[in-house]
PDB file of N, CA, C and O in Angstrom:
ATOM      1  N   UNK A   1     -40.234  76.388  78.991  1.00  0.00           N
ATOM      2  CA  UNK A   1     -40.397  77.772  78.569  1.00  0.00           C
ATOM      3  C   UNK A   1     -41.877  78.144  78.628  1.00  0.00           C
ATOM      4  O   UNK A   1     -42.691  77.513  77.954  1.00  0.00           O
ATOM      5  N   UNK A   2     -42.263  79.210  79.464  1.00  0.00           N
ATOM      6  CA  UNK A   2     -43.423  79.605  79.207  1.00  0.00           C
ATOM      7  C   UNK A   2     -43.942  80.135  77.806  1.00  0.00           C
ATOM      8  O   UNK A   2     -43.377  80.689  76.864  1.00  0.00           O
ATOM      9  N   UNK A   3     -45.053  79.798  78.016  1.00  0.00           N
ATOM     10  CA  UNK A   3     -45.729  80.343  76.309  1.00  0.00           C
ATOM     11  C   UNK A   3     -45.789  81.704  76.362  1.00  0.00           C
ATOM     12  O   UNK A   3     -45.922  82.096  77.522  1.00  0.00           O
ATOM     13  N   UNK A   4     -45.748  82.463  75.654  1.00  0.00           N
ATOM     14  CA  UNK A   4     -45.664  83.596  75.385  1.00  0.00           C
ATOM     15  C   UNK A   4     -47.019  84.423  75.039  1.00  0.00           C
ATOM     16  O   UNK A   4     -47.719  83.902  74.171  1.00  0.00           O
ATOM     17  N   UNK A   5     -47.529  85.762  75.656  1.00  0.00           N
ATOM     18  CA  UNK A   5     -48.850  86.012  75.611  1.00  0.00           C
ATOM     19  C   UNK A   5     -49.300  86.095  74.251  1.00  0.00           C
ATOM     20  O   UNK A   5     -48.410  86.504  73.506  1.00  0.00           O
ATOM     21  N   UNK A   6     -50.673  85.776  73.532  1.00  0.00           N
ATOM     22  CA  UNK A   6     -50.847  85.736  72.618  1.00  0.00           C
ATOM     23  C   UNK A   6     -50.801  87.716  72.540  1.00  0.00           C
ATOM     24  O   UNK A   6     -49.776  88.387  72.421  1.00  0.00           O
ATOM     25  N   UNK A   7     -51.817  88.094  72.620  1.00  0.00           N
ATOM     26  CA  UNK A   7     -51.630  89.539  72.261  1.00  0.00           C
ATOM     27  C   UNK A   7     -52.730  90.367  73.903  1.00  0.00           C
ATOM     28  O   UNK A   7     -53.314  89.870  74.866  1.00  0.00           O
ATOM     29  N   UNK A   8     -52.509  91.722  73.425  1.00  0.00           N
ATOM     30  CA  UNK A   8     -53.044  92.459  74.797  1.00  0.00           C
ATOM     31  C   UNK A   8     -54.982  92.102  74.363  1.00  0.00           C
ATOM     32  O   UNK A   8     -55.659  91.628  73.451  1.00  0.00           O
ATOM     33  N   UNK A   9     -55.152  92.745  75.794  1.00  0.00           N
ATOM     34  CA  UNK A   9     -56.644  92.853  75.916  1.00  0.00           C
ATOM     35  C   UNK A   9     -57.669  93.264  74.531  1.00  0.00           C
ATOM     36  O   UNK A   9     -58.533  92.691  73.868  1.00  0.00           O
ATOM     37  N   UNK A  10     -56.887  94.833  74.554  1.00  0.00           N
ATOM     38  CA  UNK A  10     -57.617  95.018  73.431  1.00  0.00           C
ATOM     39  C   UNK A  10     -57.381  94.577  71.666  1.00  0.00           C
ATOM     40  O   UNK A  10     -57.970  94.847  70.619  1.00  0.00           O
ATOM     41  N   UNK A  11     -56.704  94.118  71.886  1.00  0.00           N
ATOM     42  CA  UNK A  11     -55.919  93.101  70.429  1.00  0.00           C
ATOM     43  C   UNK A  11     -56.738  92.053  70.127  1.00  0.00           C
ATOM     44  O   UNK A  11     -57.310  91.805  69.065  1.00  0.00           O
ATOM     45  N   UNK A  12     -56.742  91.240  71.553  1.00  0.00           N
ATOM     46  CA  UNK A  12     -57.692  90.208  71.724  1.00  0.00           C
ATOM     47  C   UNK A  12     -59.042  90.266  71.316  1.00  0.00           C
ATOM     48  O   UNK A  12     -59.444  89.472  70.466  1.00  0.00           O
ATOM     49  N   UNK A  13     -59.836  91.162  71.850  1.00  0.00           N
ATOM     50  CA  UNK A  13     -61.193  91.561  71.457  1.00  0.00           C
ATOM     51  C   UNK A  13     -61.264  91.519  70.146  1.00  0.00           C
ATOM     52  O   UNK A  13     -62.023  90.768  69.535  1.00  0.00           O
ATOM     53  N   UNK A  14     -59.940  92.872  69.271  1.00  0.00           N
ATOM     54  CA  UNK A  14     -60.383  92.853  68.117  1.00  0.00           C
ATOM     55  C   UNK A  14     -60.531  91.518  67.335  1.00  0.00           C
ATOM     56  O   UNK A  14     -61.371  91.257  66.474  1.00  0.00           O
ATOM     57  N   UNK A  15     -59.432  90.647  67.866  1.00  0.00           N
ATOM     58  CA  UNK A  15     -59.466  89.544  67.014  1.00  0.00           C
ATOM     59  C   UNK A  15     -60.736  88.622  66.651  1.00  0.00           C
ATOM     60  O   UNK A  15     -61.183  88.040  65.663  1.00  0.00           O
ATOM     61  N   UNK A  16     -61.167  88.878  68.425  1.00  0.00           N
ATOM     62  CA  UNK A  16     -62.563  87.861  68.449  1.00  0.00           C
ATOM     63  C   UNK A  16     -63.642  88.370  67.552  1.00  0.00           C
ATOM     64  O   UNK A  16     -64.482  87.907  66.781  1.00  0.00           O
ATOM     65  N   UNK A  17     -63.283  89.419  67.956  1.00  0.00           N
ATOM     66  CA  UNK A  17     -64.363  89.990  66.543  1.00  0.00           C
ATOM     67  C   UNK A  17     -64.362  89.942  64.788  1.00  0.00           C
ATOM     68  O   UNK A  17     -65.176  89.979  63.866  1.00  0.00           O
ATOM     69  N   UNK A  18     -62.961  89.842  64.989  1.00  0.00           N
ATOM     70  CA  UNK A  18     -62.737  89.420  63.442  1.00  0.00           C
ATOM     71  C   UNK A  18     -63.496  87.889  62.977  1.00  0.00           C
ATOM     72  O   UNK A  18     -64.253  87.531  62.074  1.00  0.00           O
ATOM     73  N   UNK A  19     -62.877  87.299  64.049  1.00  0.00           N
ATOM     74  CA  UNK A  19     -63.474  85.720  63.608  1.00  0.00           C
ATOM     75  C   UNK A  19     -64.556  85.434  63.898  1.00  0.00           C
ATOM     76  O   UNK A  19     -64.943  84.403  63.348  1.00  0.00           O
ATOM     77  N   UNK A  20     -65.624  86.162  64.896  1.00  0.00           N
ATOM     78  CA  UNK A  20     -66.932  86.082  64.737  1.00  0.00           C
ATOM     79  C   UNK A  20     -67.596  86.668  63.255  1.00  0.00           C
ATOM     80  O   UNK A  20     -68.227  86.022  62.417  1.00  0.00           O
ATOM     81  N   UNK A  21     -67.175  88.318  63.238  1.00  0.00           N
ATOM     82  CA  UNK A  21     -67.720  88.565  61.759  1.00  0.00           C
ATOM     83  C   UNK A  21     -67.353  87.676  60.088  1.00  0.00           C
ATOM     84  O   UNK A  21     -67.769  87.801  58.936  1.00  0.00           O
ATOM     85  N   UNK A  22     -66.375  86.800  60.776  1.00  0.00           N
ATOM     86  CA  UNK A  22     -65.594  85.848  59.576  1.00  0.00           C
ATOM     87  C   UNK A  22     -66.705  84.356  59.813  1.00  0.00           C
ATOM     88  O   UNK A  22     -67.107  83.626  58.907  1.00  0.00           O
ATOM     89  N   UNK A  23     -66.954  84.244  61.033  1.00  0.00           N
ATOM     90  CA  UNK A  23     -67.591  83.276  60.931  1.00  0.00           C
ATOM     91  C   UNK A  23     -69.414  83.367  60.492  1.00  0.00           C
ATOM     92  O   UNK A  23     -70.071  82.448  60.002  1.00  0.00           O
ATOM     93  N   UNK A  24     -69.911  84.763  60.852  1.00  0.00           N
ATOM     94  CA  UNK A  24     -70.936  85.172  59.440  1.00  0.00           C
ATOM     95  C   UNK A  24     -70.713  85.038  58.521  1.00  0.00           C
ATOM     96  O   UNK A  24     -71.450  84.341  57.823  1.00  0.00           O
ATOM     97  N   UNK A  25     -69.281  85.783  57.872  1.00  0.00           N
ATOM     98  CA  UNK A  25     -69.465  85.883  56.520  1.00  0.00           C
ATOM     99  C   UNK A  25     -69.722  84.241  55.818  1.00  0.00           C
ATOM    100  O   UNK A  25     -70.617  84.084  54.987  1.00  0.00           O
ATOM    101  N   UNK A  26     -69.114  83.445  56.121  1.00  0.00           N
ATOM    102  CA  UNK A  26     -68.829  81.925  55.660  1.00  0.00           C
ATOM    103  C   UNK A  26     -69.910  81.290  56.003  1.00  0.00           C
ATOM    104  O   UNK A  26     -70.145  80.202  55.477  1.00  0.00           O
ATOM    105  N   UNK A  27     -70.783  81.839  56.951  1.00  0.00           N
ATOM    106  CA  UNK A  27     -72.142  80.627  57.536  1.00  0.00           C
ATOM    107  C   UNK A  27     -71.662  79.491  58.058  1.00  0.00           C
ATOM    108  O   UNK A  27     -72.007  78.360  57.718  1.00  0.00           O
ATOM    109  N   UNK A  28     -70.621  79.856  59.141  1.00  0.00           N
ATOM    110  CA  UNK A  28     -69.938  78.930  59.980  1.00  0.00           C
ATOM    111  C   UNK A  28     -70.488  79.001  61.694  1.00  0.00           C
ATOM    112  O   UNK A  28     -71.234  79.889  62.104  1.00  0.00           O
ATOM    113  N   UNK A  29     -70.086  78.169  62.330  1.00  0.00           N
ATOM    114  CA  UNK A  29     -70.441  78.550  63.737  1.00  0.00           C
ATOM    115  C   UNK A  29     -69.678  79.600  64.286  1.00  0.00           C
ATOM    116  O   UNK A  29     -69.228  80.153  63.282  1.00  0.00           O
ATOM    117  N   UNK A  30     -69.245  80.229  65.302  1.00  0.00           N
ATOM    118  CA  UNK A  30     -68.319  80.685  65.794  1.00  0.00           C
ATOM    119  C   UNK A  30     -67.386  80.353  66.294  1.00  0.00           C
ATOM    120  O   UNK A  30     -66.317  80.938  66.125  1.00  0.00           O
ATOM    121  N   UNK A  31     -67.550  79.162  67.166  1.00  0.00           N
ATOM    122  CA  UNK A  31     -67.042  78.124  67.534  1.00  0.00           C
ATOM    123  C   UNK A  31     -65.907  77.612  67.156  1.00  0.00           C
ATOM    124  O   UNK A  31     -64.889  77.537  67.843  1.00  0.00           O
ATOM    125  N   UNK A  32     -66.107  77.117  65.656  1.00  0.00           N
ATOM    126  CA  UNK A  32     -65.562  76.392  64.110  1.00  0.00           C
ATOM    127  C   UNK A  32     -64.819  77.578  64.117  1.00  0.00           C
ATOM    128  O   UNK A  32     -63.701  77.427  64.608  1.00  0.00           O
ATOM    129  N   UNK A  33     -65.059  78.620  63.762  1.00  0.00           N
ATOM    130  CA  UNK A  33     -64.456  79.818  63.430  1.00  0.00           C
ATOM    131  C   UNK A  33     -62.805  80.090  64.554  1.00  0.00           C
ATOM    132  O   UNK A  33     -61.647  80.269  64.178  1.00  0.00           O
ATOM    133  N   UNK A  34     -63.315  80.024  65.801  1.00  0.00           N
ATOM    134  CA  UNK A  34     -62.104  80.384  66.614  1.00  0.00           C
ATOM    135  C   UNK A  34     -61.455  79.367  66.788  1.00  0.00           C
ATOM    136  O   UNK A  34     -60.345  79.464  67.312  1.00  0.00           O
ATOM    137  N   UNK A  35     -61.861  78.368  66.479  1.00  0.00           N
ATOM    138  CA  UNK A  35     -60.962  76.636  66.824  1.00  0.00           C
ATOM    139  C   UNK A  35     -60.021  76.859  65.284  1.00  0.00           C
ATOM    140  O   UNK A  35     -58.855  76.471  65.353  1.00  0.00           O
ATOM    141  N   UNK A  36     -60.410  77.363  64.143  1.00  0.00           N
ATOM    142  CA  UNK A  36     -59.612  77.390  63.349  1.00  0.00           C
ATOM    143  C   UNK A  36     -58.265  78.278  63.060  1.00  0.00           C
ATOM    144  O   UNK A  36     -57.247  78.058  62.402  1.00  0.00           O
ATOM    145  N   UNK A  37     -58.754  79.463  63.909  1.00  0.00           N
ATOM    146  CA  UNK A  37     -58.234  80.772  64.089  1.00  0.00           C
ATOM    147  C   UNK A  37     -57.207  80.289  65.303  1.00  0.00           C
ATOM    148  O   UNK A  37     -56.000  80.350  65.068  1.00  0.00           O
ATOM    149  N   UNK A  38     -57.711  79.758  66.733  1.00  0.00           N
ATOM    150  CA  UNK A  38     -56.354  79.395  67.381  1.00  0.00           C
ATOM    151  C   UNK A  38     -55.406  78.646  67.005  1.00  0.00           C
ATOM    152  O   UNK A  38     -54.301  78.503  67.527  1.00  0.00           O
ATOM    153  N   UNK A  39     -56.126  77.833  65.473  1.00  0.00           N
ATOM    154  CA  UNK A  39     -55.055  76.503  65.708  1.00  0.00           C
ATOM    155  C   UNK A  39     -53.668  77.494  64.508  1.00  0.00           C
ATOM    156  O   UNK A  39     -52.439  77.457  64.443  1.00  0.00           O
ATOM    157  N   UNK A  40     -54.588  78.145  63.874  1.00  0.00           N
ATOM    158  CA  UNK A  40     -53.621  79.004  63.020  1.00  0.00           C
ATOM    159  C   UNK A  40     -52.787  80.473  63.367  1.00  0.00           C
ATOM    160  O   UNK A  40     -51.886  81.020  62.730  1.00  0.00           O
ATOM    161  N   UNK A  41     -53.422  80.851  64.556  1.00  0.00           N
ATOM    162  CA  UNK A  41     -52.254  81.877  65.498  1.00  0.00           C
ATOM    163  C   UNK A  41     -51.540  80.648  65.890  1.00  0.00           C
ATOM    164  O   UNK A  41     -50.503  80.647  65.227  1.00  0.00           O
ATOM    165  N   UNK A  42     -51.596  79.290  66.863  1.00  0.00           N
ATOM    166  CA  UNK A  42     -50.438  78.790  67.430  1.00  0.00           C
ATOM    167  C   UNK A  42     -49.526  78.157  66.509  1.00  0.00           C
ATOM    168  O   UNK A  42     -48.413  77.881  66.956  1.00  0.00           O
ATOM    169  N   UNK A  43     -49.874  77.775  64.891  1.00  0.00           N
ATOM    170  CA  UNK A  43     -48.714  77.649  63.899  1.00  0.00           C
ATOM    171  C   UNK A  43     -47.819  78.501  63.821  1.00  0.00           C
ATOM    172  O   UNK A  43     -46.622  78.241  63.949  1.00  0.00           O
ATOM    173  N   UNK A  44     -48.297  79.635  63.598  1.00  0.00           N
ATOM    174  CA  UNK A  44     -47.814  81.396  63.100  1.00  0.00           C
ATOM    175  C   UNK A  44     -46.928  81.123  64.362  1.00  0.00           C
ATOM    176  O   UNK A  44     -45.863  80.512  64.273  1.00  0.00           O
ATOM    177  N   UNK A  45     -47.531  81.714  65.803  1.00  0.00           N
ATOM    178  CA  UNK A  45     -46.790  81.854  66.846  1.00  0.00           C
ATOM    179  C   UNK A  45     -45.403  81.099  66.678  1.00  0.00           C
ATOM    180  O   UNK A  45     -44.365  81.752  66.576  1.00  0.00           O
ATOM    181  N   UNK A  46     -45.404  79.784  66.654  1.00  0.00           N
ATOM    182  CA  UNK A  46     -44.486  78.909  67.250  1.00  0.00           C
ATOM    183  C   UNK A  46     -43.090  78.913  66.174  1.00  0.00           C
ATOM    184  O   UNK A  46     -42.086  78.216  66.325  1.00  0.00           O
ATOM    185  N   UNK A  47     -43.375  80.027  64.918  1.00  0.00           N
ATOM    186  CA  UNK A  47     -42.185  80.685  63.967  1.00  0.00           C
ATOM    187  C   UNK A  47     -42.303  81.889  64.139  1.00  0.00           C
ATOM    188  O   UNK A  47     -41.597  82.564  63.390  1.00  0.00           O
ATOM    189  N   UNK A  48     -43.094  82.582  65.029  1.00  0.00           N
ATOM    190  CA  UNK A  48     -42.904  84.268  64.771  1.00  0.00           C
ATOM    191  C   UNK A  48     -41.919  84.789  65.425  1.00  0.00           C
ATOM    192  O   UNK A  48     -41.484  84.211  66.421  1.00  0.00           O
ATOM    193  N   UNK A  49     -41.217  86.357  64.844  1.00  0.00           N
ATOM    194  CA  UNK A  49     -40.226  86.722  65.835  1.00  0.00           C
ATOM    195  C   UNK A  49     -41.486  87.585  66.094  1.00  0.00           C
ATOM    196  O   UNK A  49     -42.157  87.435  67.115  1.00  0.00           O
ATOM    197  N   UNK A  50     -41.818  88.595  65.027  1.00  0.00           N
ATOM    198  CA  UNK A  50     -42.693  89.596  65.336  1.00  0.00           C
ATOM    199  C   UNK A  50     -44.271  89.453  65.785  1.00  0.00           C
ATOM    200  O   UNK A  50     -45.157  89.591  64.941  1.00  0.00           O
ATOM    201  N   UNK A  51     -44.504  89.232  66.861  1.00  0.00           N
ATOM    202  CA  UNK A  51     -45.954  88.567  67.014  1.00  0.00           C
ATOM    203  C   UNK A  51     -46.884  89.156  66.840  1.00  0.00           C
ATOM    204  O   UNK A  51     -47.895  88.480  66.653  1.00  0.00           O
ATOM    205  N   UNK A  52     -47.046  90.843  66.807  1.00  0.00           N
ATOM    206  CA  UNK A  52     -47.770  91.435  65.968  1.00  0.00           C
ATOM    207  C   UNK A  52     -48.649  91.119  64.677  1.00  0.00           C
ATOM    208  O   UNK A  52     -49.858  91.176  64.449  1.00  0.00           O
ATOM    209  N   UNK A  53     -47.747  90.833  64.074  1.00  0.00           N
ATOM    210  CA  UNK A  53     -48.465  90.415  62.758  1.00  0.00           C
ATOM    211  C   UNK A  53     -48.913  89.071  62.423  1.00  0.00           C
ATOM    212  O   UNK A  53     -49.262  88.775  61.280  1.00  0.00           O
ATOM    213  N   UNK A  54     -48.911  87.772  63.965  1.00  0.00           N
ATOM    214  CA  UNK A  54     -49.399  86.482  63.564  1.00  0.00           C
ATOM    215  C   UNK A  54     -51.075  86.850  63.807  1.00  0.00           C
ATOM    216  O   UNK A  54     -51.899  86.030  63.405  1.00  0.00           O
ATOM    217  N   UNK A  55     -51.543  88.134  64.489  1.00  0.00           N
ATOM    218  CA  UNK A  55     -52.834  87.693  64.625  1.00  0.00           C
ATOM    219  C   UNK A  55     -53.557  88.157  63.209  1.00  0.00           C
ATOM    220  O   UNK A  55     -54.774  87.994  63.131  1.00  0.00           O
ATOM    221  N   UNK A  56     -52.942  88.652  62.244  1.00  0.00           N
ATOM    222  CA  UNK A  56     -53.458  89.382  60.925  1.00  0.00           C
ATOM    223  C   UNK A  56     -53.483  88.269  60.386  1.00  0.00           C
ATOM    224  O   UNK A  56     -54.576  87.781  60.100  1.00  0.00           O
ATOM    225  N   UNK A  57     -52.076  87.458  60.058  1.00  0.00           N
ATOM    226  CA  UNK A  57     -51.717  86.272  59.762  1.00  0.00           C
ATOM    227  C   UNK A  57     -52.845  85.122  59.505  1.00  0.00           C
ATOM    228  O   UNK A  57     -53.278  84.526  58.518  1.00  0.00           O
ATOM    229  N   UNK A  58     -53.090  85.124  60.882  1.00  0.00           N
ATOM    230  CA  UNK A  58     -54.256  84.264  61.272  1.00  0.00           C
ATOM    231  C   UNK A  58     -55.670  84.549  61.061  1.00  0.00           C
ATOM    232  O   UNK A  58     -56.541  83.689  60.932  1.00  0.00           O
ATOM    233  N   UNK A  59     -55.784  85.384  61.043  1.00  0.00           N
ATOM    234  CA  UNK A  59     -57.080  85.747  60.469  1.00  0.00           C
ATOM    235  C   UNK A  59     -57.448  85.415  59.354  1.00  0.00           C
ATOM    236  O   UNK A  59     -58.391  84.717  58.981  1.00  0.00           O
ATOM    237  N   UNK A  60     -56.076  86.338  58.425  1.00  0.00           N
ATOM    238  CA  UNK A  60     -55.987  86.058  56.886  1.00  0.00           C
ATOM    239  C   UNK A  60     -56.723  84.264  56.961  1.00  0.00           C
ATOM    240  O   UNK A  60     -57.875  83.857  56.813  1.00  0.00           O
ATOM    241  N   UNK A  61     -55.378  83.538  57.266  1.00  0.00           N
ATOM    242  CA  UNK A  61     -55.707  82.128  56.687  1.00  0.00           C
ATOM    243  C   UNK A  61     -56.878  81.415  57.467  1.00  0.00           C
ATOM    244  O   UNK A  61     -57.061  80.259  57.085  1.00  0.00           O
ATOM    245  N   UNK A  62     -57.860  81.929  58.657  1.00  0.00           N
ATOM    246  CA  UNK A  62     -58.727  81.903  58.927  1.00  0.00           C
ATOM    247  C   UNK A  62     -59.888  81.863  58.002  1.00  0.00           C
ATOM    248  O   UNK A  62     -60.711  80.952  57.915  1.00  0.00           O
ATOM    249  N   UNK A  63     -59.841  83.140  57.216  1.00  0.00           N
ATOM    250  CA  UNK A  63     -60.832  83.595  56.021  1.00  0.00           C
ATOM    251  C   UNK A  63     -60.704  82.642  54.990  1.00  0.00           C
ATOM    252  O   UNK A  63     -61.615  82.238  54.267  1.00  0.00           O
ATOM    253  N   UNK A  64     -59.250  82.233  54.959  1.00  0.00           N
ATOM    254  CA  UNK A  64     -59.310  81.217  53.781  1.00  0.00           C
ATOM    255  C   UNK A  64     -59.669  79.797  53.893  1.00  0.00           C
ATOM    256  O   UNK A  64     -59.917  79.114  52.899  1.00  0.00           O
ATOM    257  N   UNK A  65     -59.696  79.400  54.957  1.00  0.00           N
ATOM    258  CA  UNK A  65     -60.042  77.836  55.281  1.00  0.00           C
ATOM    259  C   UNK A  65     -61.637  78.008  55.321  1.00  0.00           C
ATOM    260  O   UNK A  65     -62.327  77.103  54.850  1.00  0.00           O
ATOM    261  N   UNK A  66     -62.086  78.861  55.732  1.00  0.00           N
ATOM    262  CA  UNK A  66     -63.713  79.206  55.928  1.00  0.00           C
ATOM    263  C   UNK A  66     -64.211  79.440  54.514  1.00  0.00           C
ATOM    264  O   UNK A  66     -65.093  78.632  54.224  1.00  0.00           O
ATOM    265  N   UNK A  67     -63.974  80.135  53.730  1.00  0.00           N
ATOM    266  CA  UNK A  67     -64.080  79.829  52.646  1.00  0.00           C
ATOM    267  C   UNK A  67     -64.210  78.885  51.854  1.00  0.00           C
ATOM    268  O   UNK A  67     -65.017  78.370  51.081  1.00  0.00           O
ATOM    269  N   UNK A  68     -63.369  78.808  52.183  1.00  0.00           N
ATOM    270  CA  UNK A  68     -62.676  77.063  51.227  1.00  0.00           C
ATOM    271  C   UNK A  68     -63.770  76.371  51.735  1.00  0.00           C
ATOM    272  O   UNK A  68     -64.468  75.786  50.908  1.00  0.00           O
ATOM    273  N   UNK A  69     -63.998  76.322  52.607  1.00  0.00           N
ATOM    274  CA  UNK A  69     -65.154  75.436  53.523  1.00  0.00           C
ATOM    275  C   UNK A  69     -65.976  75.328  52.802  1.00  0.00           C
ATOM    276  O   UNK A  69     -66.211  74.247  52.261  1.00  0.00           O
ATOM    277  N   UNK A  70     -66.955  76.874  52.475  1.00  0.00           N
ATOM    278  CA  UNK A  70     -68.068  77.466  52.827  1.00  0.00           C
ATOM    279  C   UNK A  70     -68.172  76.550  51.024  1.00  0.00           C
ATOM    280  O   UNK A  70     -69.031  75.746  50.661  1.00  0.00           O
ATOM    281  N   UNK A  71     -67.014  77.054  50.266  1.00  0.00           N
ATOM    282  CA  UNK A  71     -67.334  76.562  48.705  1.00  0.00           C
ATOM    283  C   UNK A  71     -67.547  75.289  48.689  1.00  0.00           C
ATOM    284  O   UNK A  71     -68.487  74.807  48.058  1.00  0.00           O
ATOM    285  N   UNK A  72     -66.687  74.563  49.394  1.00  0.00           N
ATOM    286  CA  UNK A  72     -66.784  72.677  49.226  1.00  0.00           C
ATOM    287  C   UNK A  72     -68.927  72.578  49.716  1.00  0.00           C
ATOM    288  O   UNK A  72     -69.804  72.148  48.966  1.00  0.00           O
ATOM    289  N   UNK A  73     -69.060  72.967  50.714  1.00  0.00           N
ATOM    290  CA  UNK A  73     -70.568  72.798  51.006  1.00  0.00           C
ATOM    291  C   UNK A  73     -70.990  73.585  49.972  1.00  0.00           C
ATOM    292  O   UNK A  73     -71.096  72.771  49.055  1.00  0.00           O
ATOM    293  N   UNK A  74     -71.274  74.570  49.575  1.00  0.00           N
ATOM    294  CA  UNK A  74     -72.040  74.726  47.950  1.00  0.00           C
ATOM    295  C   UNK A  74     -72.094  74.007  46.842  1.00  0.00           C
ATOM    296  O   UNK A  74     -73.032  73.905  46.052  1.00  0.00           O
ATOM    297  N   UNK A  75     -70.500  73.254  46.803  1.00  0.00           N
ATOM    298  CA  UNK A  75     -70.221  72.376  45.775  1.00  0.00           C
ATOM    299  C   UNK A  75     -71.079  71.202  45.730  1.00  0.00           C
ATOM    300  O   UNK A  75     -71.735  70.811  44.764  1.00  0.00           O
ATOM    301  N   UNK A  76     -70.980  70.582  47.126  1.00  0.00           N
ATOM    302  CA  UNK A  76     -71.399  69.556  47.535  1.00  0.00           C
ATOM    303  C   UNK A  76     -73.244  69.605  47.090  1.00  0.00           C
ATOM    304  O   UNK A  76     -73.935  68.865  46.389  1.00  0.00           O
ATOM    305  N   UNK A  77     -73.450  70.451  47.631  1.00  0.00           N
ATOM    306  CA  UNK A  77     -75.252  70.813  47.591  1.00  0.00           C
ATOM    307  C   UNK A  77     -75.469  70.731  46.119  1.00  0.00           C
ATOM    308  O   UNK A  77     -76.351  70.073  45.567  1.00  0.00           O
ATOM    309  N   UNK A  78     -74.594  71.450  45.564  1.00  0.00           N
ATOM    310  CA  UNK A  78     -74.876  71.500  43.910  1.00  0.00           C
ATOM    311  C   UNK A  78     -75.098  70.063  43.288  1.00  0.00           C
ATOM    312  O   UNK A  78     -76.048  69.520  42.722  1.00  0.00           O
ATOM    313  N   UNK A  79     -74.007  69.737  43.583  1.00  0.00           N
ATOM    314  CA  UNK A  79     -74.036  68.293  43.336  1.00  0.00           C
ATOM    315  C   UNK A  79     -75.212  67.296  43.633  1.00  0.00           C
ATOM    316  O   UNK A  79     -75.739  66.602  42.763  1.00  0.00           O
ATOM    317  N   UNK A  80     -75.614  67.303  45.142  1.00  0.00           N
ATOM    318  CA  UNK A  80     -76.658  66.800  45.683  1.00  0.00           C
ATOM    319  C   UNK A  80     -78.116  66.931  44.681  1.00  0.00           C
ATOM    320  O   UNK A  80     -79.024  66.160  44.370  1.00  0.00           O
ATOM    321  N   UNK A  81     -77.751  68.417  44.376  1.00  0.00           N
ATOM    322  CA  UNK A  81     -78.892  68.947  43.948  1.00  0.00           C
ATOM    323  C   UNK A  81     -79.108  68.389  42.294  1.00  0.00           C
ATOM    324  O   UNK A  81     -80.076  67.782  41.836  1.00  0.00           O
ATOM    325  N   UNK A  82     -78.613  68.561  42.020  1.00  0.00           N
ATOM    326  CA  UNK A  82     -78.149  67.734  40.341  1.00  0.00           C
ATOM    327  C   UNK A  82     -78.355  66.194  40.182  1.00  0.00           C
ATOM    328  O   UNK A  82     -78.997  65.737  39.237  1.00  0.00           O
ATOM    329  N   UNK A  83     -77.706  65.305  41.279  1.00  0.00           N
ATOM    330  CA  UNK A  83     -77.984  64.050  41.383  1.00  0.00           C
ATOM    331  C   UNK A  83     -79.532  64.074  41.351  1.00  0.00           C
ATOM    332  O   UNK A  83     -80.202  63.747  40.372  1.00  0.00           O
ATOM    333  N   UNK A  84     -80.128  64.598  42.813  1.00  0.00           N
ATOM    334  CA  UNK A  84     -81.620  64.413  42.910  1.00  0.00           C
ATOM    335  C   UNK A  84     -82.421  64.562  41.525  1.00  0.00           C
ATOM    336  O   UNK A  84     -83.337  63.789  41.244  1.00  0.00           O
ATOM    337  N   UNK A  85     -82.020  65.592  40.690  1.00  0.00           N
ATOM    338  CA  UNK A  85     -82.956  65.929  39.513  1.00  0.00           C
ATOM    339  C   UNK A  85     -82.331  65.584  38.188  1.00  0.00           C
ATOM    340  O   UNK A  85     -82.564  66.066  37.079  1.00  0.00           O
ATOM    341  N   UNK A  86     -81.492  64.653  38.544  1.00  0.00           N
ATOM    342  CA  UNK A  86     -81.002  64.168  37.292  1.00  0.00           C
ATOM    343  C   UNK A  86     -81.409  62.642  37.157  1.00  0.00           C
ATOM    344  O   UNK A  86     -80.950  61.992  36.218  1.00  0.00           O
ATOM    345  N   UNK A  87     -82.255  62.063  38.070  1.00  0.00           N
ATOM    346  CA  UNK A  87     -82.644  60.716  38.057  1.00  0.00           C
ATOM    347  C   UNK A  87     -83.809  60.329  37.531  1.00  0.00           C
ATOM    348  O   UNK A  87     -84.123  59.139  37.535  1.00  0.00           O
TER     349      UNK A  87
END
């Protein structure tokens, strides 16, 4: 079975743009950003009827793994930072 198109031209763009401005917001690469974002449209995809709404989908839980990210490295630093001046 062929794969099925992810979305049109201009769908596409918007998306890339979502996950570039997502990958500012988080202080991620871009890179990181769309490797997370495809791997979470081709979950979505591979249960969607309506494929419309996997690229929102994906975004959404895009924002949230980047996040999640972005906090574990603050956490981490905090920590770092506390060890160093707590010795």
């Amino acid at each position: 079975m062929a794969a099925p198109l992810r979305i049109d031209e201009g769908r596409t763009r918007f998306a890339r743009e979502q996950v570039e401005q997502l990958a500012k917001q988080t202080g991620h690469v871009i890179a990181v950003a769309q490797k997370v974002y495809d791997a979470e449209y081709d979950k979505l995809r591979d249960d969607a009827n309506v494929t419309d709404v996997v690229a929102v989908l994906a975004l959404r839980r895009t924002r949230e793994k980047l996040l999640a990210q972005q906090k574990n490295r603050r956490a981490s630093a905090a920590n770092a930072t506390y060890e160093l001046f707590s010795a």
